[in-house]
N, C-alpha and C positions, 0 to 999 in steps of 0.2 A: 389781296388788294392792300396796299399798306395804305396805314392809318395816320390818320392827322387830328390835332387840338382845334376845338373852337372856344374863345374866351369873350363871353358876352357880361354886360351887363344888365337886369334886370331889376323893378321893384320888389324887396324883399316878399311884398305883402302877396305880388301874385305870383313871387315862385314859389313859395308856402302854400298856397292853395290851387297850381297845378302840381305840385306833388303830393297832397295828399290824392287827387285825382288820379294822377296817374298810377298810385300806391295802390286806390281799389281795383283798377282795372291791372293786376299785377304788374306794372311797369316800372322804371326805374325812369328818371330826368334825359340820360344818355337816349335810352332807348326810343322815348317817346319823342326827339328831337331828330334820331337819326328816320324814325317813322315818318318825321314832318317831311327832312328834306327827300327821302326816297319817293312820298309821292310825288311830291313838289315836281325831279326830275319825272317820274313816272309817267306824269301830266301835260309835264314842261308848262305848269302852270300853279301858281297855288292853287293847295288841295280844299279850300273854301272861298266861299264868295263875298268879296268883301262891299258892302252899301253900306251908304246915308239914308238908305229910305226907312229904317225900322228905328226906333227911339230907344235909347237904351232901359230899360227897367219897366219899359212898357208890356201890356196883354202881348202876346202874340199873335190872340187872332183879330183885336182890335186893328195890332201893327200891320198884318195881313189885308185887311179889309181897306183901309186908311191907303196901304199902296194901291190898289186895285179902284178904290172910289174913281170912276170916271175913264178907266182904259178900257173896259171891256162892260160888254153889254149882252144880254140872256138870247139864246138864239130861239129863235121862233117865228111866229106870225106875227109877234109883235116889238118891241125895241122898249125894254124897261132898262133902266141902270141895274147893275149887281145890287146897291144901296136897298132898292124895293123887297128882296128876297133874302137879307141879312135875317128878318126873325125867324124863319124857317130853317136857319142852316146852324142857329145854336144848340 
């Protein structure tokens, strides 16, 4: 399959810090991008899920919880929010 250039621009600051990423996971920049787009096709979608619903720099399971406050509800005999059953699941 012949080959072709792609010439992007990026913030110095996060391609310095996806390559050392990619550096531990023995990878080089080339390689971890042609990973991107092969899933990308693979998927015929992006290979992640992109939301507004989790805050950046926030807990996780805080951000988790915080999406879920009020969508769903504990099944049973009875109808409590998720909220009620939060200090159990820490």
């Amino acid at each position: 399959m012949p080959m072709t250039n792609i010439n992007i621009r990026v913030d110095s600051e996060i391609k310095s810090k996806a390559q050392e990423i990619f550096s531990s996971l023995g990878l080089d920049m080339s390689t971890a991008i042609n990973l991107f787009l092969r899933q990308t096709v693979r998927q015929n979608d992006l290979p992640f899920v992109l939301s507004t619903a989790v805050k950046l720099n926030s807990n996780p399971r805080d951000a988790m919880f915080g999406y879920l406050r009020g969508k769903y509800k504990i099944a049973g005999d009875f109808d409590a929010p998720l909220d009620d059953f939060k200090e159990y699941m820490e």
